[in-house]
SELUMSE-115112 format. One record per residue (C-alpha): x, y, z; residue in one letter; chain. Coordinates in steps of 0.1 Angstrom, whole numbers, plus 2048, in hexadecimal, padded with zeros to 3 digits. Layout:
<sites>
SITE   X   Y   Z type mol
SITE   X   Y   Z    a   A
...
</sites>
This chain:
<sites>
SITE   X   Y   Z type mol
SITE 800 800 800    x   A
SITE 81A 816 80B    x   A
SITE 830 80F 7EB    x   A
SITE 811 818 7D0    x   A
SITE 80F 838 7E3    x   A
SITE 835 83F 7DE    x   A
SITE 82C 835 7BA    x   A
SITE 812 849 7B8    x   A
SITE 81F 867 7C4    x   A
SITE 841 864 7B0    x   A
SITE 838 874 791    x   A
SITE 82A 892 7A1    x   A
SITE 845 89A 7B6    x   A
SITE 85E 896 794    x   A
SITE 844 8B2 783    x   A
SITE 847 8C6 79D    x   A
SITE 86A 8C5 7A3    x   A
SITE 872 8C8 77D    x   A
SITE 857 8E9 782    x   A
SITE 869 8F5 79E    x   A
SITE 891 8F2 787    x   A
SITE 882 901 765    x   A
SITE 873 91E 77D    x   A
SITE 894 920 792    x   A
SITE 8A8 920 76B    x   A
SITE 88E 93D 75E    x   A
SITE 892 950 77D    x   A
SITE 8BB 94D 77A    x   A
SITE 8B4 95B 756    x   A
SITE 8A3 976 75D    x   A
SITE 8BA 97C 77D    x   A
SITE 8D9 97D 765    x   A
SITE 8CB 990 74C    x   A
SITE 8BE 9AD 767    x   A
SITE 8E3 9A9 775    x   A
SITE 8F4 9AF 753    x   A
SITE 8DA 9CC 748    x   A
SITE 8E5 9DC 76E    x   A
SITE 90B 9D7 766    x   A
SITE 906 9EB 746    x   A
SITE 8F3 A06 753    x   A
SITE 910 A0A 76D    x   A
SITE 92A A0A 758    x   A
SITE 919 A22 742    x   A
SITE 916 A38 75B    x   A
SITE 936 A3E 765    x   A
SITE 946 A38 741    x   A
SITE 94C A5C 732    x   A
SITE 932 A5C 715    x   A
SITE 93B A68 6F2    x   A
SITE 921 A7E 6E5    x   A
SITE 907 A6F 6D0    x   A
SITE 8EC A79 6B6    x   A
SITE 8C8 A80 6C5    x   A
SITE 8BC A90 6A2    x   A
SITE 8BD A91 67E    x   A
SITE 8C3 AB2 664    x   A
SITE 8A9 AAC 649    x   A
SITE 8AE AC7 635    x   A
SITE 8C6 AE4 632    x   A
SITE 8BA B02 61F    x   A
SITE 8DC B16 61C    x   A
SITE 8CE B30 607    x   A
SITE 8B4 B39 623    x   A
SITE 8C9 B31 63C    x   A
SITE 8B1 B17 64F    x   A
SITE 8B6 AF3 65B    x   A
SITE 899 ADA 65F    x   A
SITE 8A1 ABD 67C    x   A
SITE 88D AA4 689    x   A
SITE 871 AAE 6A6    x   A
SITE 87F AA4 6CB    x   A
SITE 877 AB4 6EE    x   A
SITE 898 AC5 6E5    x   A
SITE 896 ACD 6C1    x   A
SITE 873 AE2 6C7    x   A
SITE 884 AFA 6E1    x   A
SITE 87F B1E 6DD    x   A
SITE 8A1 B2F 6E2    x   A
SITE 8C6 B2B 6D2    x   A
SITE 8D9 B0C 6D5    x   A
SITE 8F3 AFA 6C4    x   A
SITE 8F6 AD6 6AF    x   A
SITE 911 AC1 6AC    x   A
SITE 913 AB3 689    x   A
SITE 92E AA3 675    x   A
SITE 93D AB1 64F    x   A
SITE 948 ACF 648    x   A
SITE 939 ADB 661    x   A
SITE 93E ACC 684    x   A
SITE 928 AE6 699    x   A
SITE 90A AFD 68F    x   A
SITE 8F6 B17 6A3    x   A
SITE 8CE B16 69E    x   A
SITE 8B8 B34 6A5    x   A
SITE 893 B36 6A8    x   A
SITE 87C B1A 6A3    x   A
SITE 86C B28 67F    x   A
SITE 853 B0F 678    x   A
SITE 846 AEB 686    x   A
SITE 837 ACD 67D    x   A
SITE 82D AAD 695    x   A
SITE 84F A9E 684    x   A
SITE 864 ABA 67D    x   A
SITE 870 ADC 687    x   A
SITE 87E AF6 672    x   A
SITE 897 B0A 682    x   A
SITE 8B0 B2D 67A    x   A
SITE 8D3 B26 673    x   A
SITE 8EE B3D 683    x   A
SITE 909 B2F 675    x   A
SITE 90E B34 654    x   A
SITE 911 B1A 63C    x   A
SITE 917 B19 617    x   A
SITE 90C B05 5FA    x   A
SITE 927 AF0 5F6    x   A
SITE 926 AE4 61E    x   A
SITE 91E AC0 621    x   A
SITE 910 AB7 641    x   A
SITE 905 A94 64E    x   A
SITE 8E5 A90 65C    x   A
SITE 8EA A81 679    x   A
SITE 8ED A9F 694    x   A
SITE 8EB AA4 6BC    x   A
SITE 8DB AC2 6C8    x   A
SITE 8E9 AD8 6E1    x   A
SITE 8E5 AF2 6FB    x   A
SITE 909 AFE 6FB    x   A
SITE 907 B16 6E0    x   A
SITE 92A B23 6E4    x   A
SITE 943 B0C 6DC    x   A
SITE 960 B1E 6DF    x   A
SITE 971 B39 6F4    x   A
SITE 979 B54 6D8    x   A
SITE 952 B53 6C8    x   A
SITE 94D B69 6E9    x   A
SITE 964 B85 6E0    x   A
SITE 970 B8E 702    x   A
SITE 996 B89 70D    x   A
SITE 9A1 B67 71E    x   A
SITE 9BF B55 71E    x   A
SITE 9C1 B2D 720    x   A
SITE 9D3 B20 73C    x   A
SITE 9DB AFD 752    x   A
SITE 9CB AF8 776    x   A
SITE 9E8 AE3 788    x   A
SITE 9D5 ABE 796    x   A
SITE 9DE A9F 7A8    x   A
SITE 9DB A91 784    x   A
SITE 9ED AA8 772    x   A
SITE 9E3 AC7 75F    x   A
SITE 9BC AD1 756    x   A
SITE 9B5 AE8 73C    x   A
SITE 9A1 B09 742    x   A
SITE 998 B28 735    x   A
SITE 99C B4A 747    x   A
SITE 985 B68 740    x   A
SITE 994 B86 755    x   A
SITE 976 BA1 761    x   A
SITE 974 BBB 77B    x   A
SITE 990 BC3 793    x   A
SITE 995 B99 793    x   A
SITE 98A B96 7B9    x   A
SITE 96B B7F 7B7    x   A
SITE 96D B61 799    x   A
SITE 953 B49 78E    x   A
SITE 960 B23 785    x   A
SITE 948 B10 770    x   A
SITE 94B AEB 76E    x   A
SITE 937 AD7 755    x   A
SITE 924 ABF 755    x   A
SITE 924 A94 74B    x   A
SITE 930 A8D 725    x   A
SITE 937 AB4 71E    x   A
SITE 955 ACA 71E    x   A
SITE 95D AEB 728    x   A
SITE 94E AFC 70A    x   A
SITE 92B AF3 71F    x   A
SITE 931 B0B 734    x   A
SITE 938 B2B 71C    x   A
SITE 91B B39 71B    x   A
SITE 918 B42 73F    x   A
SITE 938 B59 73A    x   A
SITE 92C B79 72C    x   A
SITE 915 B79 74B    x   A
SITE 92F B7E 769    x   A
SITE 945 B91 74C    x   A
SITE 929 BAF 749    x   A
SITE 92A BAC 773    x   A
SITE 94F BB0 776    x   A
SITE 954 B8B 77F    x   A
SITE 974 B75 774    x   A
SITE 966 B58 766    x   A
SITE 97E B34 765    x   A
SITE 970 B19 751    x   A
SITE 97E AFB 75E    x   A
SITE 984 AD6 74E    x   A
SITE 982 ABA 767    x   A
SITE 990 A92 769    x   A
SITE 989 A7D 74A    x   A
SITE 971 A94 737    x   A
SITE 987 A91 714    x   A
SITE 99E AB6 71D    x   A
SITE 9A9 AAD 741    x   A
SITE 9C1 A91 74E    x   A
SITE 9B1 A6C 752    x   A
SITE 9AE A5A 76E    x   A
SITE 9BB A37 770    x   A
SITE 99A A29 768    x   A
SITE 98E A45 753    x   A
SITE 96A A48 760    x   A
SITE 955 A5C 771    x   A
SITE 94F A5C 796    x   A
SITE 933 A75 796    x   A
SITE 943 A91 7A7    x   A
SITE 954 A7E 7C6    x   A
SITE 977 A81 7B6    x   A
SITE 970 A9A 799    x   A
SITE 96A AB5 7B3    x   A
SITE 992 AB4 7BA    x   A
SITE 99D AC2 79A    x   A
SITE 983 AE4 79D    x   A
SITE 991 AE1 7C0    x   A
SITE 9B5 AE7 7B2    x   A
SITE 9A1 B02 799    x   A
SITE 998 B12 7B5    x   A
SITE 9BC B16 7C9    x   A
SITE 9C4 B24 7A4    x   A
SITE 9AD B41 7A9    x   A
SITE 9B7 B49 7CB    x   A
SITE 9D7 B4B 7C3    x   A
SITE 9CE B62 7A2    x   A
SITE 9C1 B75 7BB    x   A
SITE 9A1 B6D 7C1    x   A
SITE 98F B76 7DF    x   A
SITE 96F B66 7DC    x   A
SITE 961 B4C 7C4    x   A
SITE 941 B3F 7B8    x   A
SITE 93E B20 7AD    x   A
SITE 924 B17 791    x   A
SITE 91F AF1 789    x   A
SITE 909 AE3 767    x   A
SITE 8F7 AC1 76D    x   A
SITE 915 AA8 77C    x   A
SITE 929 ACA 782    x   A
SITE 90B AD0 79A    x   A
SITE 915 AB0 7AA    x   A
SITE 936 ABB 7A9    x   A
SITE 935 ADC 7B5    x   A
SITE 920 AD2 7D3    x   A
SITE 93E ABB 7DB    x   A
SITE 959 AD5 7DA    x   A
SITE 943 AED 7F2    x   A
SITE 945 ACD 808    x   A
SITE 967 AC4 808    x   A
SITE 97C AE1 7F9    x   A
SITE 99B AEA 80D    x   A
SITE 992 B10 7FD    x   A
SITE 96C B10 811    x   A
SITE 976 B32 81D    x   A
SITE 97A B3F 7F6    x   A
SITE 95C B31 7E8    x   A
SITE 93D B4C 7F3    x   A
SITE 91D B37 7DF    x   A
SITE 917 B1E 7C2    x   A
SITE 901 B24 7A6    x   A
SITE 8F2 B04 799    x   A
SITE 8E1 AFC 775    x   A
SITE 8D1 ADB 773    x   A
SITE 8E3 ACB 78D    x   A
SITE 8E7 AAB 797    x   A
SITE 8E0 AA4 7B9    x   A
SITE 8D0 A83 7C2    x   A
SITE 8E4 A69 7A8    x   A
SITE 8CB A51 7B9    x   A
SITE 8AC A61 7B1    x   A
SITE 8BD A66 78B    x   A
SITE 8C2 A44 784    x   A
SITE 8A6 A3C 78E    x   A
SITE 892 A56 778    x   A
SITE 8A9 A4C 757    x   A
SITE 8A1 A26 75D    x   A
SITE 87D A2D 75E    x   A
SITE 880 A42 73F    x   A
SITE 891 A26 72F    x   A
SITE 875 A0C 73C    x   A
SITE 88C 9F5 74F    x   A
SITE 87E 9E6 772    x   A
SITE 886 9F8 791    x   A
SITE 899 9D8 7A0    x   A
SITE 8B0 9DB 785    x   A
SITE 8BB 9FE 78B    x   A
SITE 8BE 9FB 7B3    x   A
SITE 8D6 9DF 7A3    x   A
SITE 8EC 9F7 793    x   A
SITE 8EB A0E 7AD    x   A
SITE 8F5 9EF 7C3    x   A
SITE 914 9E7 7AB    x   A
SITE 921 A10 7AB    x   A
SITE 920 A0E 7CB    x   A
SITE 939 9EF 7D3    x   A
SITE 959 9E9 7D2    x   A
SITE 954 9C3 7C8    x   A
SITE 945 9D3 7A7    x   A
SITE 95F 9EB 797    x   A
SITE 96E 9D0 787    x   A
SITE 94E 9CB 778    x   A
SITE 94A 9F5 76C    x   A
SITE 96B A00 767    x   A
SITE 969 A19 781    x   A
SITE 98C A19 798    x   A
SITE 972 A1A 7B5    x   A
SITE 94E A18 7C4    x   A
SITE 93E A38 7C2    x   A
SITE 936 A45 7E7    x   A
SITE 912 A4D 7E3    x   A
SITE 90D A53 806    x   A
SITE 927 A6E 806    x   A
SITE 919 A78 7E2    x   A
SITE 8FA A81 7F4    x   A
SITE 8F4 AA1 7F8    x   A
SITE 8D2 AA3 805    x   A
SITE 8DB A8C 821    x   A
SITE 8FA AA1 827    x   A
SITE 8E2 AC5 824    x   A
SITE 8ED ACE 848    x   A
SITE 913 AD2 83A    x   A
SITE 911 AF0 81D    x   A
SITE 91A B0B 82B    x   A
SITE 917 B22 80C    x   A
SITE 8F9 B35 7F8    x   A
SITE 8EC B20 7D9    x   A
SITE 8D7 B2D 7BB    x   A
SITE 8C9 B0F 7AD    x   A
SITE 8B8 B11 786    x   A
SITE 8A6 AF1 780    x   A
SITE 88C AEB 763    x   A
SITE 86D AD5 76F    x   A
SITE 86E AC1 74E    x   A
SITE 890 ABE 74E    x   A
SITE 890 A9D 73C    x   A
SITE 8AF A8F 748    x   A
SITE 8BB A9C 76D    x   A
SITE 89B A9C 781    x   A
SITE 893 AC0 795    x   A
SITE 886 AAA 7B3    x   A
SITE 8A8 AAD 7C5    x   A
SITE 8A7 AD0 7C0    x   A
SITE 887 AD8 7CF    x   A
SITE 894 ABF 7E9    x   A
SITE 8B2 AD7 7F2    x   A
SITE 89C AF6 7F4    x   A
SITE 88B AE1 812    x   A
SITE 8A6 AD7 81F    x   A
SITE 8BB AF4 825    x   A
SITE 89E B13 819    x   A
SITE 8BB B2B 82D    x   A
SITE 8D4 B23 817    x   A
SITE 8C1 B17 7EF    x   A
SITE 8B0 B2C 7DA    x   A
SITE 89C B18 7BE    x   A
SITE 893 B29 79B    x   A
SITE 87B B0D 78B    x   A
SITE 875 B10 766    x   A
SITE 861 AFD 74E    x   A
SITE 864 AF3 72D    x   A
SITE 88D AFC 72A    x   A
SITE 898 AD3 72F    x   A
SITE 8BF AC9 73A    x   A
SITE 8D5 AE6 73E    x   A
SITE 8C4 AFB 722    x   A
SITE 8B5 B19 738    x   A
SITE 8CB B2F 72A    x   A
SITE 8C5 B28 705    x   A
SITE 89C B26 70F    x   A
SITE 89B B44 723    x   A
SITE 8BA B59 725    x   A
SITE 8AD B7A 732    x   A
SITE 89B B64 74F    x   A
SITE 8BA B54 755    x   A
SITE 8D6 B6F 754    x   A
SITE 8BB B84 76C    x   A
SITE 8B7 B6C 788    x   A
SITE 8DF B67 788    x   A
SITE 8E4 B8D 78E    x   A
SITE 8CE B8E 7A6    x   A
SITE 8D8 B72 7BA    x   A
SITE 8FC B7E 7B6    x   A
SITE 8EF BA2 7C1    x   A
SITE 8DC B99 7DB    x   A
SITE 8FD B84 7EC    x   A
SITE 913 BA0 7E6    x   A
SITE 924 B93 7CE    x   A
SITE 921 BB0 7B0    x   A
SITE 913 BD6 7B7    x   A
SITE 8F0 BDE 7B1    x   A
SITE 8FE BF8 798    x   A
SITE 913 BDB 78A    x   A
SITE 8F2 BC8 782    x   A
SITE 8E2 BE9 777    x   A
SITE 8F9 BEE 75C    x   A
SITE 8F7 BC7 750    x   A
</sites>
């Protein structure tokens, strides 16, 4: 009796236990494939990204002097910008937005460009405008800000009686150039503006791994930018940070051995929360939730660079900057678009709460990542001079005449 039960009972027990291996097997599957899709995100996080087209040119009119691109949350924004194309022509500036379709936008060309310019179609649009430091006729000079890695390119704009300076740092797969457009600005205020170059962004030393580590080590070299001002003379300097030169700047107010120098930040786009980031980009790109808390997971340990190529795990805890709020000591002017599209505003309204003595938020709408400027430049000069007047930092008669 006993044995027919055994029997009996046999061939369930080998359906469930070949159930329970094919479900163990999927689940492995799909646990290996969520690991490798979190590995790649990670590396591709920290890996220094080479610019890459977000648009297409589909028609040039030279003789009208218009270009026709491709509709994108980008493309369709009122304001001058800049596009990165490929030819005989390697960078154009756009003007107004002349006419639209649901497909396509029609847009000024402020570059010139002849009949006999070939130009591929492929084409990445830009909020830098400027791309170089003579297109804004005032006198600089290039020069080398001394590192622990060696020597980091930077441009110097003398203004004023060269007391108080303004170091921009730029932001994640840009250069310097990004940072142009803010220099006329402190120039018409009698502020010396230096436009620094940081660790593995294609102008400064690299690192041993060459990667990113989001502003935990980049913040060094502005640090060393910084000691180059004071001993230029400077007696106070602002720093202003785009996107991950946010992140950065926020660092070197924490840790700079020049605290005393630095009198505010000004920051455009910033990224503060690299959490709260990654998490917004993976649910733009559809992947599941577990799979980004998995990348964050592999950043974050050591056991893991191996895995990234990043010469360490990047200290998120001391990255956080909302957690460490209590420690800023100086005034920040924060200019954040709502709809930024890639660096979610959320950490900067966090900020404002968490230190309101010490953050002022300007929230705008419709401008996307680092692109105020272009969308609204007489907004966005004004609230600078007003933050820098009101903090003592130019003359009211200074921001009179600008």
């Amino acid at each position: 009796m006993v044995e027919s039960r055994r029997a009996a009972s046999t061939p369930y027990a080998v359906v469930v236990r070949t159930a329970l291996a094919v479900i163990s097997m999927a689940l492995g599957a799909v646990l290996a494939l969520w690991g490798g899709i979190a590995v790649r995100m990670a590396r591709k996080v920290v890996t220094p990204a080479a610019r890459i087209p977000d648009c297409r040119i589909l028609e040039l009119d030279t003789s009208a002097q218009t270009i026709t691109l491709t509709r994108t949350p980008d493309t369709e924004l009122p304001g001058r910008y800049g596009l990165f194309t490929s030819g005989t022509e390697r960078y154009l500036k756009v003007g107004s937005v002349l006419t639209e379709t649901p497909e396509t936008v029609k847009r000024k060309l402020l570059t010139h460009v002849g009949p006999q310019s070939r130009i591929a179609r492929d084409a990445a649009f830009s909020g830098w405008y400027y791309e170089r430091p003579e297109e804004l006729h005032l006198a600089f000079s290039p020069e080398l800000v001394g590192s622990a890695l060696g020597p980091c390119p930077a441009w110097l704009f003398p203004a004023g009686d060269g007391d108080t300076w303004v170091i921009q740092v730029h932001g994640r797969g840009a250069t310097r150039a990004e940072c142009l457009r803010a220099v006329p600005v402190f120039h018409g205020l009698g502020i010396t503006s230096l436009v620094v170059s940081y660790r593995n962004d294609g102008e400064a030393p690299r690192s041993r791994s060459g990667t990113y580590m989001l502003g935990a080590t980049e913040w060094r070299d502005v640090d060393a930018a910084v000691g180059f001002a004071r001993r230029r003379g400077a007696k106070k300097v602002i720093v202003m940070g785009w996107s991950m030169g946010g992140a950065i700047s926020l660092q070197l107010a924490l840790n700079s051995a020049h605290r005393d120098l630095i009198v505010g930040l000004i920051l455009d786009s910033p990224a503060i929360d690299w959490r709260n980031i990654l998490d917004y980009q993976a649910r733009e790109l559809k992947l599941p939730a577990p799979i980004t808390r998995l990348a964050i997971t592999v950043l974050g340990a050591d056991w893991a660079t191996a895995l990234t190529g990043s010469g360490a795990a990047i200290p998120f805890r001391r990255l956080d900057v909302l957690a460490r709020a209590a420690e800023l000591r100086h005034p920040i002017l924060v200019l954040h678009s709502d709809d930024d599209g890639f660096v979610p505003s959320d950490a900067s309204h966090d900020l404002v709460v968490a230190r309101p003595d010490l953050v002022e938020l300007d929230v705008f709408s419709v401008a996307r990542h680092t692109k105020l400027w272009n969308y609204d430049q007489e907004r966005w000069t004004g609230r600078i001079t007003r933050w820098l007047t009101q903090h003592g930092l130019v003359t009211e008669n200074a921001a009179a005449d600008r």
